[in-house]
Backbone bond lengths (Angstrom), bond angles and torsions (degrees), N, CA, C in turn:
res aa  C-N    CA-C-N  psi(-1)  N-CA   C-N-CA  omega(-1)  CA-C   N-CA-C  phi
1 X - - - 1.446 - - 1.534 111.37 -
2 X 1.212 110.77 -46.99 1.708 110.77 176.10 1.754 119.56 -59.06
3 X 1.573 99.87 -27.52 1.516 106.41 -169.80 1.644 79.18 -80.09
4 X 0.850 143.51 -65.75 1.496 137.10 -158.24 1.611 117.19 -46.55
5 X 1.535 105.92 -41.50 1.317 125.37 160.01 1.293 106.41 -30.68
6 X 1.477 110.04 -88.35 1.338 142.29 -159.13 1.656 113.77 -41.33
7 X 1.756 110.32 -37.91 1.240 137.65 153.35 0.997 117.97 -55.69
8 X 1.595 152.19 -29.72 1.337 155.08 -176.62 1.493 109.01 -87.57
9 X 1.742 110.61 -54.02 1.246 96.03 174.85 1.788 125.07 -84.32
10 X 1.533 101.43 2.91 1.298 77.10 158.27 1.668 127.05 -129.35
11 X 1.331 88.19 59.63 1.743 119.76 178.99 1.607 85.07 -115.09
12 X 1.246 106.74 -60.65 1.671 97.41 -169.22 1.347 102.20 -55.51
13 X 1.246 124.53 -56.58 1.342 120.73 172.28 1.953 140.84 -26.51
14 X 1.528 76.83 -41.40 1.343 80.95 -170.54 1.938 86.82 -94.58
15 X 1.182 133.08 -5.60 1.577 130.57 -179.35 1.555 96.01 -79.75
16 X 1.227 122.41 -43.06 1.499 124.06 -173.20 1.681 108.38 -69.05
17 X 1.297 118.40 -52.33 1.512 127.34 152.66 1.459 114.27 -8.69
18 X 1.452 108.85 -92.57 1.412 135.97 164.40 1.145 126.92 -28.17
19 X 1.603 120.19 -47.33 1.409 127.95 156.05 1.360 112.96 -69.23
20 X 1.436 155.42 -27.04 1.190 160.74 116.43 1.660 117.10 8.02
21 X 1.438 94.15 -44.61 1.696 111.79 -141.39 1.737 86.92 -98.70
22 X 0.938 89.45 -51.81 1.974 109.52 179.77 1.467 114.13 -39.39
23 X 1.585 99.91 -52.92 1.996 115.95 177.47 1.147 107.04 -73.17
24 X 1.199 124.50 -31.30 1.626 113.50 -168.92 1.575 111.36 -92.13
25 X 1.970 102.54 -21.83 1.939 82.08 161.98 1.563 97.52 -96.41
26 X 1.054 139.37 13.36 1.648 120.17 -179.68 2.032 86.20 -87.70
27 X 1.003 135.86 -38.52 1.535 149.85 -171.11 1.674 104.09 -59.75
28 X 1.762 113.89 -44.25 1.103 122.67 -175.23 1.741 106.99 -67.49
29 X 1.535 95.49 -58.17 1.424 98.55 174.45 1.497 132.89 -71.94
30 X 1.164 124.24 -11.41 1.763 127.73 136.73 1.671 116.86 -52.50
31 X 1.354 115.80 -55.61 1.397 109.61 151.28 1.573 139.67 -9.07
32 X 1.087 86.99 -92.19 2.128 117.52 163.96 1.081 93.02 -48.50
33 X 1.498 141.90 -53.62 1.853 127.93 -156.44 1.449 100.43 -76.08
34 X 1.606 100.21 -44.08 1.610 103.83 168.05 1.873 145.75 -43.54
35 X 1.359 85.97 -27.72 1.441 100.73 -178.76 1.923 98.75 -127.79
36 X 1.188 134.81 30.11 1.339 133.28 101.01 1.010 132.47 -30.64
37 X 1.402 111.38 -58.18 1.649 116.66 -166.06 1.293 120.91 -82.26
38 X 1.769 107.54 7.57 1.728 100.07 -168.08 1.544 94.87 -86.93
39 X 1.266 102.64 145.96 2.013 104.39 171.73 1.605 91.07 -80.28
40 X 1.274 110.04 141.27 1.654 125.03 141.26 1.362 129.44 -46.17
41 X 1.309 120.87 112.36 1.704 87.92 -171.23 1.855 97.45 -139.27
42 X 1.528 100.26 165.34 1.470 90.78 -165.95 1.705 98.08 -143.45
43 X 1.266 107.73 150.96 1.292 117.08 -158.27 1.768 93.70 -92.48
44 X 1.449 113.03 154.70 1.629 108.03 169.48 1.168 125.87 -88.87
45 X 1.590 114.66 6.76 2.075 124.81 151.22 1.623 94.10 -67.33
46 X 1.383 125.99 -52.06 1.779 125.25 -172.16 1.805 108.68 -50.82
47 X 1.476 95.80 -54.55 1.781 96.99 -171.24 1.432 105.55 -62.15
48 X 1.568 106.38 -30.40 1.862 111.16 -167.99 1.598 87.60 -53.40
49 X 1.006 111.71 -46.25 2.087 123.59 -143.19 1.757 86.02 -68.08
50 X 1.169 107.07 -70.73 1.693 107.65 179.02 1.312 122.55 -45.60
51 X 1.420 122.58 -28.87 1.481 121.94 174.74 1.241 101.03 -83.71
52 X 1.743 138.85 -30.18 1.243 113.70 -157.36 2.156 101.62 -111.58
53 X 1.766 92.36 16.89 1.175 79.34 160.88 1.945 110.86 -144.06
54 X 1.867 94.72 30.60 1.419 88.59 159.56 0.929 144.05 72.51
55 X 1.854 82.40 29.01 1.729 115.23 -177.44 1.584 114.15 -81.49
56 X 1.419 92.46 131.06 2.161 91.52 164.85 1.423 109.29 -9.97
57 X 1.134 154.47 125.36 1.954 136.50 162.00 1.087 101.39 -168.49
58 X 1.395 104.72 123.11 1.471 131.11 169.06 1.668 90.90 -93.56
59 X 1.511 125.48 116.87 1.462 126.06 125.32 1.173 143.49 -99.78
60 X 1.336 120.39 118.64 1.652 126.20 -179.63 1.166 110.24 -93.68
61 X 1.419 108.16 127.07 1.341 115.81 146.79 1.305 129.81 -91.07
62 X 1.378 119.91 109.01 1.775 135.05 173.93 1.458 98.27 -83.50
63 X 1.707 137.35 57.68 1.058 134.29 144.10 1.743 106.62 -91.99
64 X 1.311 113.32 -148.70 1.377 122.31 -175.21 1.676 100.89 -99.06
65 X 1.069 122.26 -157.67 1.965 129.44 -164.41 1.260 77.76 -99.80
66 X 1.790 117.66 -54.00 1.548 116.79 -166.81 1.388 119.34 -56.36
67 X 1.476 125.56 -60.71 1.527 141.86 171.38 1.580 85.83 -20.92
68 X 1.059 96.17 -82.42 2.080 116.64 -159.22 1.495 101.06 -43.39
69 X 1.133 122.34 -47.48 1.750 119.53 -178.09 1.512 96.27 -55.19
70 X 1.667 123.97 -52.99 1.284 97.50 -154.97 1.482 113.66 -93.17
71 X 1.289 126.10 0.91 1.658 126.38 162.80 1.724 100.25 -173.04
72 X 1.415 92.91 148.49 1.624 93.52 -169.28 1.966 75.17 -155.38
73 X 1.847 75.29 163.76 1.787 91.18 170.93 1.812 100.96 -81.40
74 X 1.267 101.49 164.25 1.374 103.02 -163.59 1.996 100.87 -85.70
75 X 1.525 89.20 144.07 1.767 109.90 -176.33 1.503 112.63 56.46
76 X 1.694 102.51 33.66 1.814 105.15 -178.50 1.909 91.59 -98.14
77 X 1.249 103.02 164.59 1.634 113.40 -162.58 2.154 85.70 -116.68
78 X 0.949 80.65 159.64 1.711 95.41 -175.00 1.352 105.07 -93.83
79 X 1.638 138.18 112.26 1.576 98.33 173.48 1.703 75.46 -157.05
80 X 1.727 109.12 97.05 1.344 131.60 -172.43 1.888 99.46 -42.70
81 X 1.569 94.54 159.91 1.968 85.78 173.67 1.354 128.56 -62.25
82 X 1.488 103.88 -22.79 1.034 132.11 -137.57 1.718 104.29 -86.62
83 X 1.886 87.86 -29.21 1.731 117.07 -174.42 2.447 114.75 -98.38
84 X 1.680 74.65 2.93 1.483 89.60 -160.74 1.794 111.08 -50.30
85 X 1.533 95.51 -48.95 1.619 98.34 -171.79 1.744 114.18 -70.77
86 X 1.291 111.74 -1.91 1.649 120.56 -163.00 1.261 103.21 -87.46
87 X 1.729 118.31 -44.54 1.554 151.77 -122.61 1.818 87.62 -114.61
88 X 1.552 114.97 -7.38 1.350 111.89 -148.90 1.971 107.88 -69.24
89 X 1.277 113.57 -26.45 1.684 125.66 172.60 1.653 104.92 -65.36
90 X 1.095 119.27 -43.49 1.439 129.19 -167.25 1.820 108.11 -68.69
91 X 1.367 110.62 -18.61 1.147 131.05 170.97 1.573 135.76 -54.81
92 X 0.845 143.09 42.57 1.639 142.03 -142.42 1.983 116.94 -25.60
93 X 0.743 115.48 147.73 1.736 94.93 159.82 1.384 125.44 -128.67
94 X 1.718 96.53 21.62 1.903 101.77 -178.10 1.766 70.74 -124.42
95 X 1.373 91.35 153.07 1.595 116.56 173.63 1.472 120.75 81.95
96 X 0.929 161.39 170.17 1.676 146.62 -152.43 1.727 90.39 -123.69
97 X 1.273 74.79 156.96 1.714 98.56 -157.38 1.579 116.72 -125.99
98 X 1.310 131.81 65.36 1.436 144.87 -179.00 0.950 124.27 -50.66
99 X 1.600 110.60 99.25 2.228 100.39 171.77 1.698 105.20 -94.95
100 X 1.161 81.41 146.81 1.897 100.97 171.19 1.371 95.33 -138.85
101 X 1.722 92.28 155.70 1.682 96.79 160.83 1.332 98.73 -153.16
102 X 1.691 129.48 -141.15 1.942 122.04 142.07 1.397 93.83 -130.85
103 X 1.053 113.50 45.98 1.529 116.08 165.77 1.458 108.13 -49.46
104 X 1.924 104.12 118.01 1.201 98.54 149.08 1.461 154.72 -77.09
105 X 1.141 103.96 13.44 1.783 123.18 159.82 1.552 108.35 -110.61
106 X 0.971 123.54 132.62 1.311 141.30 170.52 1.560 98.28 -49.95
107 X 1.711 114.91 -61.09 1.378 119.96 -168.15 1.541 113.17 -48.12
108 X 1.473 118.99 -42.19 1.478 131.57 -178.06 1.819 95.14 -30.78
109 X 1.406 109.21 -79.31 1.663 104.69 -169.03 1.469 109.21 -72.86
110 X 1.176 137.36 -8.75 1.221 119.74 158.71 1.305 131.05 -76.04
111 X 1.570 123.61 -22.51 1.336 145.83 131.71 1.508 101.78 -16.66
112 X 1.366 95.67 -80.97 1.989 90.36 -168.81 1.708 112.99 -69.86
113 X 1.609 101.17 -17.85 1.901 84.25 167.28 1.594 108.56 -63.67
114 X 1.149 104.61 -45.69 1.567 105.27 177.24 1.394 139.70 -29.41
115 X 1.311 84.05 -57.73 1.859 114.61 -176.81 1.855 93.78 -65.40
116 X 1.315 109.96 -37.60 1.809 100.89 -170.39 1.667 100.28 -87.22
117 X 1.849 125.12 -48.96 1.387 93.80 -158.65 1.631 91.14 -103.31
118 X 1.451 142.10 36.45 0.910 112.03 159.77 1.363 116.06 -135.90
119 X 1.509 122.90 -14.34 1.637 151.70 154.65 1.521 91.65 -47.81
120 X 1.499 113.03 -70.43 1.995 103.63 -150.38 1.589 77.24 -141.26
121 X 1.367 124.04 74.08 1.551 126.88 140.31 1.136 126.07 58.27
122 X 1.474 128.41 -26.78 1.126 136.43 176.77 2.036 107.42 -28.50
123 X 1.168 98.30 102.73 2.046 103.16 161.76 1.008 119.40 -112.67
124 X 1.604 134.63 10.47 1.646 131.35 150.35 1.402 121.13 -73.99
125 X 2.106 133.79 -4.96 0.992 126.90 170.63 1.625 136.38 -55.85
126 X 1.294 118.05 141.09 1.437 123.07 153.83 1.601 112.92 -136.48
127 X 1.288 108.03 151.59 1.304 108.66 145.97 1.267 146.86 -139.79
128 X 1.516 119.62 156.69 1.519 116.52 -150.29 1.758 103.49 -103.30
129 X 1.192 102.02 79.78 1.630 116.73 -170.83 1.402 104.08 -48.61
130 X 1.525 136.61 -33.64 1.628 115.48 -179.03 1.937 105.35 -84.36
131 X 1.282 109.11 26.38 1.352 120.44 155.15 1.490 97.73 37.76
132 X 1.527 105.59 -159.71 1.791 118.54 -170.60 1.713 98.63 -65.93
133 X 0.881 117.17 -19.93 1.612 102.48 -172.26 1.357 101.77 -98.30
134 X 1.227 138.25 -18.83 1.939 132.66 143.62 1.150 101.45 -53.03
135 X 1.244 150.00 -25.70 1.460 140.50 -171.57 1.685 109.91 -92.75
136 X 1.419 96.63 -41.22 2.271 95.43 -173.97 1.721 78.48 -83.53
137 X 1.119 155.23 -18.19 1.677 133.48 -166.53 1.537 95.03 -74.13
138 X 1.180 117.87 -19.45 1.235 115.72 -172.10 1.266 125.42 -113.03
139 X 1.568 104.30 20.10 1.799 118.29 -165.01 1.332 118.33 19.71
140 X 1.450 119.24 34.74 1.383 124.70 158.78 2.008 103.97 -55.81
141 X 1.645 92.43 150.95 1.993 92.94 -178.24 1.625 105.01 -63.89
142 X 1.580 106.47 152.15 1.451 112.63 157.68 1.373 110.24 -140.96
143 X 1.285 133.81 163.59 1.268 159.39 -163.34 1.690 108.91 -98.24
144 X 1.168 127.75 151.90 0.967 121.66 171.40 1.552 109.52 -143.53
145 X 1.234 116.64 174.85 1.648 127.96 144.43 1.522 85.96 78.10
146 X 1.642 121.76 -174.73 1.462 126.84 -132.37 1.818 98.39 -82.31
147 X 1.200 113.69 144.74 1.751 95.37 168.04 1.646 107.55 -127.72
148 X 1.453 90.82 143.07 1.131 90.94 -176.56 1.804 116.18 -100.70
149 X 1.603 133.77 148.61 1.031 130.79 -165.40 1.332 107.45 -116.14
């Protein structure tokens, strides 16, 4: 009778274990899903720092052809939102990769972070949400008029 005992509680034992074990990876993996969803985001003192010291950097601008002709951050490539999923080879995937736009929805460029690091893999994205007008508040240089690639 005692050995039978002895067997029960440590069935329960090892059931309480197991249920233990169960919450803490279901906890881990809420975690991980959790910090998926954060956007990357980068300030326009960060992009200044990388342009003025000649870092790998892809910048896109998801404004219009027009926006981009008449001021853009400097050595950013034009490739409208609208043109984003087409433009997607032309894209680099070694070196960090900056979207701006002046989207008036926030969601607009998080949309296209989307579409790159979680559609087709892209893990070099950020984006610099106070867009071109975080950049002239700060009379950092910009480029203008037609560019050629």
């Amino acid at each position: 009778m005692i050995e039978h005992t002895r067997i029960r509680v440590c069935i329960w034992i090892l059931l309480l274990a197991l249920g233990a074990a169960l919450l803490f990876v279901a906890q881990i993996i809420e975690a991980a899903h959790d910090a998926e969803d954060i956007v990357d985001m980068v300030t326009p003192e960060r992009v200044k720092f990388y342009l003025d010291n000649k870092e790998a950097l892809v910048i896109i601008d998801l404004r219009t052809a027009k926006e981009f002709q008449e001021r853009r951050l400097p050595g950013a490539r034009s490739i409208p939102m609208k043109e984003l999923e087409k433009n997607l080879k032309t894209i680099s995937r070694s070196g960090r990769v900056i979207l701006y736009c002046d989207c008036p929805q926030a969601t607009l460029i998080q949309d296209a972070y989307q579409v790159l690091k979680d559609d087709h893999g892209y893990r070099n994205i950020a984006i610099m949400p106070e867009g071109i007008k975080g950049w002239l508040q700060r009379k950092f240089p910009v480029a203008s008029g037609a560019k050629t690639n």
